[in-house]
VOTOR-491691 format. One record per atom (N, C-alpha, C): x, y, z; residue in three letters. Coordinates in pm, whole numbers, plus 32768, in hexadecimal, padded with zeros to 4 digits. Each point is the difference from the previous one (the first is absolute). Layout:
// residues N
XYZAla/...
This chain:
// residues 108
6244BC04F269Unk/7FF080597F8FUnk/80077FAC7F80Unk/7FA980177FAFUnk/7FFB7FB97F8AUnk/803680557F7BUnk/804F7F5C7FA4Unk/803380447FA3Unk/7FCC80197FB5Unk/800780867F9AUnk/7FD27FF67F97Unk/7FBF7FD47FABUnk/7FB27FEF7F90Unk/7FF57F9F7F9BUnk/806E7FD37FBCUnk/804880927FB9Unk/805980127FB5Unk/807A7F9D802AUnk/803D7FFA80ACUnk/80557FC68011Unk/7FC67F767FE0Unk/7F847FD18055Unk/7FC67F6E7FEEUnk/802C80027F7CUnk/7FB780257FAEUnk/80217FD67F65Unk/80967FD27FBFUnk/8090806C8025Unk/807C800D7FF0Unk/801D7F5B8081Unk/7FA87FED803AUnk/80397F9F8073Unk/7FF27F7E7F9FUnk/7F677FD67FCEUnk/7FC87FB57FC2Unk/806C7FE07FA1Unk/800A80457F95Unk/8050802F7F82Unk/80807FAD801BUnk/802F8015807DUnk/80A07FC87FF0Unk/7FEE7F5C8013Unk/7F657FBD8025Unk/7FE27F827FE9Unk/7FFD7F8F7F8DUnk/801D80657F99Unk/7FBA7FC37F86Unk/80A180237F9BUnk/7FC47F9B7FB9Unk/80A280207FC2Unk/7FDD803B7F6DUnk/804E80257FA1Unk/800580617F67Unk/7FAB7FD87FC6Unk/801E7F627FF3Unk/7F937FB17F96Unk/7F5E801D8048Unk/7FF87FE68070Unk/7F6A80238024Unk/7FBB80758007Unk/8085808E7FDEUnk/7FDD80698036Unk/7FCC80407F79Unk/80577F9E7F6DUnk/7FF380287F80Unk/7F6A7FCA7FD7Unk/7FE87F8E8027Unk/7F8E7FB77FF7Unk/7F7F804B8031Unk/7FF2804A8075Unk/7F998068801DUnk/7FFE80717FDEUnk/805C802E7FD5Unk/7FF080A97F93Unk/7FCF7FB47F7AUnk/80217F8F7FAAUnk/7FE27FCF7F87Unk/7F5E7FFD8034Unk/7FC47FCF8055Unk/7F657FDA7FFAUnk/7FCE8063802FUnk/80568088803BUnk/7FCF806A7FF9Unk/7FF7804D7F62Unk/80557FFF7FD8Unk/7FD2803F7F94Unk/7FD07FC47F93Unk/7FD87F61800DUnk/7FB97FC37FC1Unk/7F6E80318017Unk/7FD980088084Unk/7F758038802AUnk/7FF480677FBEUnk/803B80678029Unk/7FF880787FC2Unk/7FF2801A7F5DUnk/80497FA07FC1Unk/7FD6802F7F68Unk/7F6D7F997FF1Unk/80007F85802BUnk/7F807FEC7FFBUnk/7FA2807C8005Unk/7FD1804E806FUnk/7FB280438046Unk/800280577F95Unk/808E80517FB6Unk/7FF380337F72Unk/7FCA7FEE7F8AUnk/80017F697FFCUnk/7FB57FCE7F92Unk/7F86800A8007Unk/7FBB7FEB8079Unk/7F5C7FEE801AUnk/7FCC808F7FF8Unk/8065806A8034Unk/7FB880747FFCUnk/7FE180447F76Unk/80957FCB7F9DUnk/7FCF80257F76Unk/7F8F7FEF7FB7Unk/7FD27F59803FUnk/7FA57F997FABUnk/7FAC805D804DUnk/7FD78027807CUnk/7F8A803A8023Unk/7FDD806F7FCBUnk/806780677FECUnk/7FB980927FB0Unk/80067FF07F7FUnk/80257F797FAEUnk/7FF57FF77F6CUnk/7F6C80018012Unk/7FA97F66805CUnk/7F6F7FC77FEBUnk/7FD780A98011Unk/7FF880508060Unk/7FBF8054802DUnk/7FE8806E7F7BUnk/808380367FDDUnk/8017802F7F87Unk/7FAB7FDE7F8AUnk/80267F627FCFUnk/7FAB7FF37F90Unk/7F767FF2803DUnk/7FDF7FB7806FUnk/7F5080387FF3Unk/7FC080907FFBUnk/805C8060805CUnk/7FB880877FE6Unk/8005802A7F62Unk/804B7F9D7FBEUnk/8034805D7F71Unk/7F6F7FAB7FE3Unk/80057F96800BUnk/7FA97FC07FA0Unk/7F508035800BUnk/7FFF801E8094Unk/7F958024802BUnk/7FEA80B27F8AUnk/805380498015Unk/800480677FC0Unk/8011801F7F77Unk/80437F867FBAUnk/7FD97FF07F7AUnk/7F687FF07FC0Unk/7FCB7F87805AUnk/7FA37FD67FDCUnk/7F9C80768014Unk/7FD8805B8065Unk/7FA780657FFBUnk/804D808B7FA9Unk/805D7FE47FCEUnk/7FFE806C7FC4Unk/7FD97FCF7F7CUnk/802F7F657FBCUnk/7FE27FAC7F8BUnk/7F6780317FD4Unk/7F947FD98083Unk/7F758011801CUnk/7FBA808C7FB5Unk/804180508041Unk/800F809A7FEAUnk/802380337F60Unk/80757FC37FE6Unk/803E80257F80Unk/7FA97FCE7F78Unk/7FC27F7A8000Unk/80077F8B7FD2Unk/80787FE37FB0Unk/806A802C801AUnk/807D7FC07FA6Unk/80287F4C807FUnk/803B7FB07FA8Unk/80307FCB8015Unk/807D7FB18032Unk/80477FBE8027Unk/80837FF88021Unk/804D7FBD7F77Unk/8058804D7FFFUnk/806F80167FB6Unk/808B800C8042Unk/806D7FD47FEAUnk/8084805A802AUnk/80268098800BUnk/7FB2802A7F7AUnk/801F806A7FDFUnk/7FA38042803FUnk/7F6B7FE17FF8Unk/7FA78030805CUnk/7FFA800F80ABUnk/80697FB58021Unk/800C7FDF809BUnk/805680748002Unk/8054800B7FC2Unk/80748076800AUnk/7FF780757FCDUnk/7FC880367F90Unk/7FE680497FDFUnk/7F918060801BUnk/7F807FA97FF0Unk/7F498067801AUnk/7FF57FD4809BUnk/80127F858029Unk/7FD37FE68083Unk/8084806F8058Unk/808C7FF47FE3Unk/807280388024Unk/80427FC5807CUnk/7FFB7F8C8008Unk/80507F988072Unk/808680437FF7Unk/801080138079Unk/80C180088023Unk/80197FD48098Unk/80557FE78006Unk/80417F848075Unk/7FE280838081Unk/7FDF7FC18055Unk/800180808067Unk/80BC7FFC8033Unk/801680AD8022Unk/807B80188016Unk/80827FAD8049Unk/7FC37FB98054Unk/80547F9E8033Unk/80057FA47FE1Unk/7FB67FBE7FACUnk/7FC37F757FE3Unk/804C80127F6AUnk/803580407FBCUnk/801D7FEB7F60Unk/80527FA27FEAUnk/808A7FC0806EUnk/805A7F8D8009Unk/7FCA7F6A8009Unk/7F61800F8025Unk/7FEC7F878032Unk/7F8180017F81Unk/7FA180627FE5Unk/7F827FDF7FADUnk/803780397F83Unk/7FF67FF47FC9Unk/803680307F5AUnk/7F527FED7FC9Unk/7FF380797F98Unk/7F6380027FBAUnk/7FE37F757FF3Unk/80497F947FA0Unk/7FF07F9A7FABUnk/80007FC18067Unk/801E7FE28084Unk/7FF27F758039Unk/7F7C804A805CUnk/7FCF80688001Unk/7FA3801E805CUnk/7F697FD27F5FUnk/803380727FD7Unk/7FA77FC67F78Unk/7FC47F5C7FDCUnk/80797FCF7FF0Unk/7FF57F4B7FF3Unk/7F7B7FD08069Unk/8048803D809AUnk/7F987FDE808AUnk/7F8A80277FDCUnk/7FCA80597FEEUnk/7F6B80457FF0Unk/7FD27FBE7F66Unk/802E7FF87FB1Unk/7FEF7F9A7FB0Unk/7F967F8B7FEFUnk/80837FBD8065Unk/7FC07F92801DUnk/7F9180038073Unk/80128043806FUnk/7F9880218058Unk/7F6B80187FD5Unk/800F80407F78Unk/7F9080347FC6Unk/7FA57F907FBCUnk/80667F9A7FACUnk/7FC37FB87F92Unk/7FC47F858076Unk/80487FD88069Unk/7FB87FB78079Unk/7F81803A8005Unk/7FE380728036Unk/7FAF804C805AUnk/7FA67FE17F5EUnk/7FF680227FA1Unk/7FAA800C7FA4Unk/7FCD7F957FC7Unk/80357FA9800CUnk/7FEA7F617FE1Unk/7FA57FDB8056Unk/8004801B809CUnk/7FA28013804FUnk/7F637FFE7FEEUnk/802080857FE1Unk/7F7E80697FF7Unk/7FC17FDC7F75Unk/801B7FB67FA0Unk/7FDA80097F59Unk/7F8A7F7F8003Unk/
């Protein structure tokens, strides 16, 4: 009859001593906030391209221009509901910004 995992594991466990046991929860939760960090950086890119994408055809549309006040105000950017801790207007603003004056430098 075979044991467990759980015991294997509690069996394993009593092999290893504090310092090694402290040492693999640390690179566990080293991974883990990594994996936090990347997921932020991923729905920021995603974020500011749909914004930027949606500025720009509404820019098209409007013919107003980008502005601060115009990004926030006539265009009406606001952080989507979960996202307000991590995108703030002005650093999404800044992104599309610059996304834009690239992209137009481009095309000119």
């Amino acid at each position: 009859m075979s044991k467990g995992i759980r015991a294997t594991i509690i069996e394993e466990l009593g092999t290893i001593s504090v310092n090694e046991l402290q040492i693999a929860i640390d690179a566990i939760h080293d991974r883990r906030e990594a994996l936090a960090v990347e997921t932020r950086r991923a729905r920021l890119r995603m974020e500011v391209l749909r914004c930027a994408y949606e500025f720009e055809k509404w820019s098209q549309e409007s013919g107003l221009g980008l502005t601060y006040s115009t990004f926030c105000d006539d265009f009406g950017y606001e952080p989507l509901p979960d996202t307000q801790d991590i995108f703030s207007r002005r650093s999404i603003y800044d992104r599309v910004k610059h996304i834009r004056s690239n992209l137009l430098g481009l095309f000119s």
